[in-house]
N, C-alpha and C positions, 0 to 999 in steps of 0.2 A: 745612518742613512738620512738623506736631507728629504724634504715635502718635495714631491714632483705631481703633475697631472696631465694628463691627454683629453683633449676631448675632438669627438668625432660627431659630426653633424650627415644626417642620412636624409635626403628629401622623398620624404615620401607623395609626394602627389597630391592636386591641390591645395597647395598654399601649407601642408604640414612638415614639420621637420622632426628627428629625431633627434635629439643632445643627447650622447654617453659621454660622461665624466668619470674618470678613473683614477682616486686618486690614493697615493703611497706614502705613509709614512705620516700620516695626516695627523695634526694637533685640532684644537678647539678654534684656533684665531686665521690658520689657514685658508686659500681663497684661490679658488680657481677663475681667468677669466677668460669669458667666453667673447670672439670678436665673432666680427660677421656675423651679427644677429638682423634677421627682422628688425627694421627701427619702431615697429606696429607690429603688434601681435597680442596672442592669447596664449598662458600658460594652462592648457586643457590638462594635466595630468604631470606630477612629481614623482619618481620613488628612487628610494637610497634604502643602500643594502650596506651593512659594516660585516664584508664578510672574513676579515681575518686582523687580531691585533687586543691591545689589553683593556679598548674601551668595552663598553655595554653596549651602548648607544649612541645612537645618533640625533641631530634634531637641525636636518638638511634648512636652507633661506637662501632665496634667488633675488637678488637688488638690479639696482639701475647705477648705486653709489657704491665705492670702492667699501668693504667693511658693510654690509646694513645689518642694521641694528633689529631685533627683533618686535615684537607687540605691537604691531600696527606702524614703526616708524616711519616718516620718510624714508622715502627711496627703497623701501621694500615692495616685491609683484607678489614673491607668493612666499607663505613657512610654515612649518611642519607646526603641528598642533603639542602633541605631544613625543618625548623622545623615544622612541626602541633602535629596536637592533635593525629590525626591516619596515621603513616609511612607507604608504601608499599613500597618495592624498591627491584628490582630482576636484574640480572644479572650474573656473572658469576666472582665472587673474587675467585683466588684460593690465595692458602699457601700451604708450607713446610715446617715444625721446624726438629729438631732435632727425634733422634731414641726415642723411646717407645711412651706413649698416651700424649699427647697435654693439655697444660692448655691454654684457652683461657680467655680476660679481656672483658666483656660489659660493657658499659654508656650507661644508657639512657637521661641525662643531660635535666631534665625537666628544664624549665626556672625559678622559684624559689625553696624554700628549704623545703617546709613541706607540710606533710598529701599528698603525691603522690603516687598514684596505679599504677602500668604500667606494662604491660603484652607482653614479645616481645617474638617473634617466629624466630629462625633461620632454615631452610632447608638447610642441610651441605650432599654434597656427598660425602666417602669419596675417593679418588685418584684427579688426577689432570685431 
């Protein structure tokens, strides 16, 4: 089975949106991208859940750059602290790109490379 993913965007009401990412068959170096983003926003809240496959864990990062690298790199908004099976981490990342709607890069960088489920939710407001 090859890496596939969906992501579904829910607007919630004033300026918030909801990103589910779902994605199948998932390796480490794998990357979901998200278009039609807010080109201005806050990433108020993250979670990834690795709910079925031979990883352990997971250790989710939201970029601006195709690939971000993790520990503070450029092009990184927000990353998971430490790895588990189920991420929560909330806070308050903002970004600003460029004019019109935003393409944004996910990893969920499960710890090995086959048959991984993983399901992460972003809560993005958008403005700063």
């Amino acid at each position: 089975m090859a890496y596939s993913f969906t992501v579904d965007r829910v607007l919630l009401g004033g300026g918030d949106m909801k990103v589910v990412i779902t994605e199948t068959d998932c390796g480490p170096t794998d990357q979901a991208v998200l278009t039609q983003m807010p080109r201005v926003g806050t990433v108020v809240r993250q979670t990834s859940v690795l709910s079925l496959g031979d990883s352990v864990q997971v250790n989710p990062i939201l970029g601006w750059q195709p690939d971000p690298a993790g520990d503070g790199a450029a092009g990184v908004i927000c990353e998971n602290a430490t790895p588990a099976r189920i991420c929560d981490n909330s806070g308050n990342a903002a970004y600003a790109l460029g004019d019109g709607l935003a393409t944004l890069y996910h990893q969920s960088q499960p710890d090995t490379d086959t048959n991984n489920v993983v399901e992460t939710v972003y809560l993005i407001r958008a403005g700063l």
